[in-house]
N, C-alpha and C positions, 0 to 999 in steps of 0.2 A: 416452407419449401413446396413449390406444385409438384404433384404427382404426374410424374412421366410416363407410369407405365400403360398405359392404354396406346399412347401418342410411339412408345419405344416398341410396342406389339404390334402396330403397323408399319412402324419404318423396317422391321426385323423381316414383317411377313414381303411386304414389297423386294425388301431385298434379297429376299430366299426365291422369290419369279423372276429376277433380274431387270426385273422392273427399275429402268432410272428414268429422273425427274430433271429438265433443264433450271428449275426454279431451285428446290432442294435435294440434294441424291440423299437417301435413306441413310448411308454412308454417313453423309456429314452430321446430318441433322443426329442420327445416335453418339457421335463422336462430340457433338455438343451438348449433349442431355451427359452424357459421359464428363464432361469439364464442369459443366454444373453442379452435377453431386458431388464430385469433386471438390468445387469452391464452397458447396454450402457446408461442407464436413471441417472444412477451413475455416470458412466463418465461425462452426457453433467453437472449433475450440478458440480459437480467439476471444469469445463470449464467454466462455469460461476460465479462459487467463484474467479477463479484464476483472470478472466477480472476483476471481481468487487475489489480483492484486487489490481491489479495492480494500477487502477485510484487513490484508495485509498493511495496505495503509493507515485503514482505521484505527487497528493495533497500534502501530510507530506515535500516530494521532495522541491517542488514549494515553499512550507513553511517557509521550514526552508533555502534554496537559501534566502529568502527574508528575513528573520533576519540575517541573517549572513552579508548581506547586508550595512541592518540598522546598526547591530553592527560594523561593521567597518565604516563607519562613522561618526558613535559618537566617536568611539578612535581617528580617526582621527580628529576631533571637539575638542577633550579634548585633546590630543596633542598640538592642535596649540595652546588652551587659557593656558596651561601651560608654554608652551613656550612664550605666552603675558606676562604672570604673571612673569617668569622668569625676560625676559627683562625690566616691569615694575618695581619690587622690584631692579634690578642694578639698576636702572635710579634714583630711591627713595629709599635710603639705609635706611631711616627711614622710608618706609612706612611699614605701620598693615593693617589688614582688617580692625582693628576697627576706624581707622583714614582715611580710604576710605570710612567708612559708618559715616564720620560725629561726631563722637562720639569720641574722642581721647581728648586729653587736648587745650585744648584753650589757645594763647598765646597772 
């Protein structure tokens, strides 16, 4: 941001002798030094929303990397015990769950 105050110290002092300008009136020209600091106060927080959303993103990022993670994984977990289950039911053409858990007919 430029420093206005040298440039705000003479449009102040011009207009305290009534001194006007047909090019700039001391008026305007403070009234836009005025809208500047203004905007550039606007801008920094904006700069500071953007940093604070980015982390924020990086978080959600970092997140959901980490389930996607987890979730393959588990597919791959659940993959191989179906692939157990496959090869155990060929091996036991009569096997059930309910004869795995004990509970089937007794011979």
């Amino acid at each position: 941001m430029t420093d206005n105050t040298e440039l705000k110290r003479l449009a102040e002092n011009h207009l305290s002798l009534g001194q006007a300008y047909t090019v700039a009136k001391p008026s305007v020209l403070l009234a836009l030094i005025a809208e500047n600091e203004r905007l550039a106060k606007t801008a920094d927080c904006w700069d500071r929303l953007n940093i604070q959303n980015k982390a924020l993103s990086d978080s959600f990022r970092a997140e959901r990397d980490q389930l996607k993670a987890e979730n393959e994984l588990l597919a791959s977990s659940r993959a191989k015990l179906a692939g157990e289950l496959s090869r155990l039911r060929a091996k036991h053409k009569d096997w059930s769950a309910d004869a795995a858990m004990g509970k089937g007919e007794q011979s």
